[in-house]
N, C-alpha and C positions, 0 to 999 in steps of 0.2 A: 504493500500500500504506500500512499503517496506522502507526503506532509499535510498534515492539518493547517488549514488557512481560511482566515478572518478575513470580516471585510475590517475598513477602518471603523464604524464603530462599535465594532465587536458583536454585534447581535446578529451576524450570521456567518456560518459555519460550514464548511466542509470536511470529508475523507476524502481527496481524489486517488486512483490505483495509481496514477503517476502523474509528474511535476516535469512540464517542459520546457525551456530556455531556446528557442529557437534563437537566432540571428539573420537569417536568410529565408525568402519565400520559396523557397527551395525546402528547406529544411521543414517550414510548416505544413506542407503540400505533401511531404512523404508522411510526416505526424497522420495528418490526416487520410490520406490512403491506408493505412497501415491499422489505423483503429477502424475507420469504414467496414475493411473487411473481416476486422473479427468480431464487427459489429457493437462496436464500441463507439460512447459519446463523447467528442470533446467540448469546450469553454476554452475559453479564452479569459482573464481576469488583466485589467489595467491599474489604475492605481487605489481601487480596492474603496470609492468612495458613493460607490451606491449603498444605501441603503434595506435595498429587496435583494433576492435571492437570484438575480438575474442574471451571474457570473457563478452561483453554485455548481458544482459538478462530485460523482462518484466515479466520474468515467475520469478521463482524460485531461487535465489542467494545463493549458498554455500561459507564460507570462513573455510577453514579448517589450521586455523592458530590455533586452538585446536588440531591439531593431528602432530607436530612435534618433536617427540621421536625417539631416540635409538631405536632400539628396541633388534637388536642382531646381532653377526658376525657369520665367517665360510670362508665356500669354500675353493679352494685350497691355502694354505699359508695363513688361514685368512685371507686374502685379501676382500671379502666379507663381505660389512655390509649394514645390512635391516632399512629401516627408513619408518616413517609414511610420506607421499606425502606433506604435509602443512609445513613442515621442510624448514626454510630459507637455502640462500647458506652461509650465513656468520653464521649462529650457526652449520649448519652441516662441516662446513669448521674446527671450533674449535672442533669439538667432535671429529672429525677423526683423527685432530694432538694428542687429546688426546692418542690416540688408536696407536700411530705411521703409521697413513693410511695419505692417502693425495687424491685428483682427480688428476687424471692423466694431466688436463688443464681444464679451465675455462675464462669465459670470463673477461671484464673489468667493467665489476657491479653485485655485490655479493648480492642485496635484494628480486630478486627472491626466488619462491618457487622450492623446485625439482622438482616438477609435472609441473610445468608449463616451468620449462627451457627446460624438455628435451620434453614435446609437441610443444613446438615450433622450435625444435632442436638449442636452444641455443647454442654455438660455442664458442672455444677461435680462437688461432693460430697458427700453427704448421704445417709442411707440412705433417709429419710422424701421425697428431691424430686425429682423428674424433671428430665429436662433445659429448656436454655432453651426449646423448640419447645412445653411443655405449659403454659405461660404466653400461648401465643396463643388468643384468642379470636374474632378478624377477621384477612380479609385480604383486598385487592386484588389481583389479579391479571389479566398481558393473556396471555391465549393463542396458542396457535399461527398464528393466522390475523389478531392486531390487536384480538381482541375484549378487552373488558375485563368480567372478574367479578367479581362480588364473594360471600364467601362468611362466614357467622357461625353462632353457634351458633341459631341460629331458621332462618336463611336457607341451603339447600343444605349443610344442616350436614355433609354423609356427604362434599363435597369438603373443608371446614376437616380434617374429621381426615385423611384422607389429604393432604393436600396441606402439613400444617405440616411434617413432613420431604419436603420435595422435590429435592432434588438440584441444581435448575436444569432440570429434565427437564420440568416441566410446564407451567413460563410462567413468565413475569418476576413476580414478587411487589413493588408499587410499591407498596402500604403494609399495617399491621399493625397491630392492638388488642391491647395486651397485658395479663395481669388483672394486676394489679403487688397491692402489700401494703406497710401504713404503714411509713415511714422508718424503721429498726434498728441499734442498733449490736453489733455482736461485739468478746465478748471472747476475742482469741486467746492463746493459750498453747503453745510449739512445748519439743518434749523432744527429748533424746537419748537410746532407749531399746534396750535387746539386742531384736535382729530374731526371734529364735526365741521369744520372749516375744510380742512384735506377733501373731505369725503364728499362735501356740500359743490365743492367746485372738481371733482377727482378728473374728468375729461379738462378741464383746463389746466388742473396739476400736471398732469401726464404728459402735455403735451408744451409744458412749458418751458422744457431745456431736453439735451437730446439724450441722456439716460436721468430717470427720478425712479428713486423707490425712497420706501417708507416703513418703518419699522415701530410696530405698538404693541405693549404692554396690555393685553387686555385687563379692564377695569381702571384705567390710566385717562385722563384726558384731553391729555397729549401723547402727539409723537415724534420722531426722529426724522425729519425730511431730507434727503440726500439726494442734489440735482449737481448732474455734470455735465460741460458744457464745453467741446470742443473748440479750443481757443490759438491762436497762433502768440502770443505771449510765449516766455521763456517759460522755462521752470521755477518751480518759488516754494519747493518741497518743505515741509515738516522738518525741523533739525531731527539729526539724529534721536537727542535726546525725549524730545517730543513724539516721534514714533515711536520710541520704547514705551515714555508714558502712555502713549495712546492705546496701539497696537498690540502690547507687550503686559504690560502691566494690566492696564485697566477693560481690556478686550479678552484677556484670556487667564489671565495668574488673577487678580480681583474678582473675576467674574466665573472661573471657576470655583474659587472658592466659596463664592456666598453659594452657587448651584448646592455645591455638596453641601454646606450646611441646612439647604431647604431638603433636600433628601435626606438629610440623618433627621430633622426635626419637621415633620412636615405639616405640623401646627404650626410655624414661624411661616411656614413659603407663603402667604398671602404679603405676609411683610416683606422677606425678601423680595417677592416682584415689585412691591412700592419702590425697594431699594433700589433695584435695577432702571429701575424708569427713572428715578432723581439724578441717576448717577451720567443718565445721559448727557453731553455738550457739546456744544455750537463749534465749527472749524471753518477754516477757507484756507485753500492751497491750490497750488497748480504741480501738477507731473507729468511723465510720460503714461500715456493712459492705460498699459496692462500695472501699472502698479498704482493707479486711482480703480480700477477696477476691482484687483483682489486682497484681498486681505489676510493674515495667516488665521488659522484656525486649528487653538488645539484644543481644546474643551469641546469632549464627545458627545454627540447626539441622536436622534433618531428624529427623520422627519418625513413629514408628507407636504407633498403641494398640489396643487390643481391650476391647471388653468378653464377661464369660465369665461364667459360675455362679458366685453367689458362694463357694459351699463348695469353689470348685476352685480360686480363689484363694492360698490356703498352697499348697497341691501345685505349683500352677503359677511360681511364684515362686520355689520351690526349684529346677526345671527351667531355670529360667531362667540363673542364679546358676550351675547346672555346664555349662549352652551356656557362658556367656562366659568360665569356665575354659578353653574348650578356643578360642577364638576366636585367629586369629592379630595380629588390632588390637583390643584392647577398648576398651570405653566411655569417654567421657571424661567421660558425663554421667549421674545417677544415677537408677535407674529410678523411676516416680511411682504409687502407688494408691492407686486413689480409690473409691468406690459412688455409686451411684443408684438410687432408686424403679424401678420396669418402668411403661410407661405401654402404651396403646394406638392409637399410632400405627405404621400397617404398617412403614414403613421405617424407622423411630426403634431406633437399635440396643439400647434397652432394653427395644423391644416384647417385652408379655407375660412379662419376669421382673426381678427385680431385679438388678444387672450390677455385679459389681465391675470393674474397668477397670487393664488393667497397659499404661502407657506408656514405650517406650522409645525412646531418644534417640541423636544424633552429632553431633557438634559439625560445622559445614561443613568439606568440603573432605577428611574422613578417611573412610576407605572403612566403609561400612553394609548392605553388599549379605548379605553371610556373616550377618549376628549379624541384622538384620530375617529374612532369610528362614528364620534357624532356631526364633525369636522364632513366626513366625506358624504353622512345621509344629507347633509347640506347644499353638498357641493353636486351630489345626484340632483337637485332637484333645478339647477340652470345646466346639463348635459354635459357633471365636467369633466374633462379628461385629467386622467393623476401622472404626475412625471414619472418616467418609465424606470426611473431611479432610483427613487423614491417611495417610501413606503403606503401600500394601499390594498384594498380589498378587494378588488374588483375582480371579475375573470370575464373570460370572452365572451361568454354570455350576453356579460352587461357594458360589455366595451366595445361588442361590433356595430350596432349602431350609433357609438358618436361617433365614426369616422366613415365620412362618405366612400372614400375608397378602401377599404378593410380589403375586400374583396383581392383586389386588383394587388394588393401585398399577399395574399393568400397564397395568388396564382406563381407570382414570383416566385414563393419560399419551397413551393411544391415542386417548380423547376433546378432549382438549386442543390434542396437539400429533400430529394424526396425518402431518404430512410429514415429523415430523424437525426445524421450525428450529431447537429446541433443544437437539438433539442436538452430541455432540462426541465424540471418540477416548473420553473418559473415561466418559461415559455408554454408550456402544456396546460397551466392556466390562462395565462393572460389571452394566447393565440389559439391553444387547443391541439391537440393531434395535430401533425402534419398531414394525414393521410385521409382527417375530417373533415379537413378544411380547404379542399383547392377544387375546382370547378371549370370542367374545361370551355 
């Protein structure tokens, strides 16, 4: 048997029979012929920061933290550059400033892999961008049976679009063209502003600098407004010391510890979230924008999000806010919203609308079962989709009808991968059988 492996917040587990290090798509392509035919599953695991069971495996475990290379640029205005899938976002974030390239947005933890951000269609915030997955324009890929495809926007272009939200469902993705956009910095500016005000004008918050989200304390009333705004000014970064205070101290060593102390007493956590909301404060800086985008993160969690209509957004946040009134542990961490563009990729949870996104949170170790599954009967009732990441209950069942084209990913996966290798507990729910679901 293989090595026991966690994700990063610990709440999910594997046995896999074996643990592989490829470096070459070469090398992943015989992995995978080789377990096909003894009728074994493989997974793939990147930087271990999903949440679900989406990367679990008994079968076969890939870590392709061996294949994260440059590999070359192009496209229109070089703009274009091809990377091996295993590629963190925080080293491929420094090679592209190298290059004067930048991601056109990103979310707020940069340890993911590429392969796995944009299979889960990973997100930042923006009303005008889509998530990471609509920045792919190539990709590699080995299928179900060893083969290796390649797929672009000239070449089999109708698998690039389905295939840039893949799950893990349709083949191992060993490398990726991304259309990136010259080097930027943002200027960020975070407020503490009354939440009924946010929510009373939320389409004109959203839409009032080119990434905002906002972060509340339910029972709080206020929140933490953070609008960034793509500037041609210099840089005017945070001193060192002040990133530490910030980032370091009061972001994760403070702010875990009062967590644990509301889980070892959790008659105080009503006061600790007071705590956490007071302790909030106001900033303005300007950076290069993959580091106004992310932030370190060590203080472990478990979460879910949703994306839903935007216009149901205030509604839904109010619903949320009298759930965790009635909750018998509440929150220790404060809920997060965000927007995105709608793009046109099937499984892409912003497919076909523009999605605001309400993320909530639990510090490890305190119970989340009540407040998640009250969070998502919620979030059922504007058709929401939950991050593929991210933790949620849903199965296929109740996920084929929010995505117009389900189908049409169906038909893909069946072409692909029609034994199953890459199949897992997590796919079997969410997508169902391979062998139930394709339609010729």
């Amino acid at each position: 048997m293989g090595v026991s492996t966690k994700n990063w917040a610990g709440n999910q587990r594997c046995l896999p029979q074996g643990v592989h290090t490829p470096t070459t798509t070469a090398e992943v392509a015989a992995i995978v012929r080789t377990a096909a035919g003894a009728g074994e599953r493989v997974k793939v695991i990147g930087g271990a920061h999903s949440f679900t069971d989406i990367a679990m495996t008994d079968g076969n475990l890939l870590s392709l933290d061996g294949m994260n290379r440059v590999l070359g640029g192009g496209g229109p205005d070089g703009l274009d550059v091809t990377v091996q899938a295993g590629i963190r976002l925080y080293d491929l974030n420094d090679e592209l400033a190298a290059r004067g390239l930048a991601m056109p947005n990103l979310g707020d933890i940069d340890q993911q892999s590429i392969a796995g951000a944009i299979a889960t269609a990973t997100h930042g915030t923006g009303a005008g961008l889509g998530n990471l997955a609509t920045t792919v324009v190539g990709m590699e890929i080995v299928t179900g049976d060893g083969s290796v495809r390649r797929t672009d926007e000239h070449d089999d272009s109708d698998l690039l679009s389905v295939a840039r939200v893949g799950l893990g469902a349709l083949g191992i993705v060993t490398e990726v063209t991304l259309r990136c956009v010259p080097t930027f910095n943002l200027h960020a500016v975070e407020t503490i502003e009354p939440l009924a005000a946010v929510t009373a004008n939320f389409d004109q918050v959203m839409h009032g600098a080119d990434h905002v989200e906002f972060f509340w304390m339910p029972g709080a009333r206020r929140c933490q407004v953070k609008r960034n705004t793509r500037t041609d000014r210099p840089a005017e970064p945070q001193s060192k010391m002040a990133y530490i205070r910030d980032k370091w101290i009061a972001e994760n060593l403070a702010f875990g510890t009062v967590c644990r102390v509301g889980r070892r007493y959790p008659k105080a956590a009503p006061r600790i979230a007071k705590l956490i909301t007071s302790a909030a404060s106001e900033r303005e800086l300007i950076d290069r924008s993959d580091r106004i985008f992310s932030s370190p993160r060590h203080v472990r969690f478990v979460e879910m999000e949703y994306g839903i209509p935007l216009d149901a957004v205030p509604e839904a946040i109010e619903r949320v806010g009298a759930l965790v009134s009635s909750l018998p542990f509440p929150p220790l961490f404060p809920i997060e919203v965000r927007v995105s563009a709608a793009d046109d990729i099937p499984l892409s949870t912003a497919n076909g609308r523009p999605s605001g996104w309400i993320a909530v949170h639990q510090y490890i170790g305190t119970p989340y079962e009540s407040y998640f599954q009250g969070v998502e009967s919620i979030m059922d009732d504007y058709d929401g989709r939950p991050h593929w990441g991210k933790l949620h209950f849903q199965t296929a069942a109740t996920l084929s009808g929010r995505y117009p084209e389900w189908q049409r990913f169906q038909n893909v996966r069946a072409r692909l991968d029609p034994m199953g290798t890459f199949a897992n507990a997590y796919t079997d729910r969410v997508l169902g059988p391979v062998n139930d679901t394709a339609i010729d």
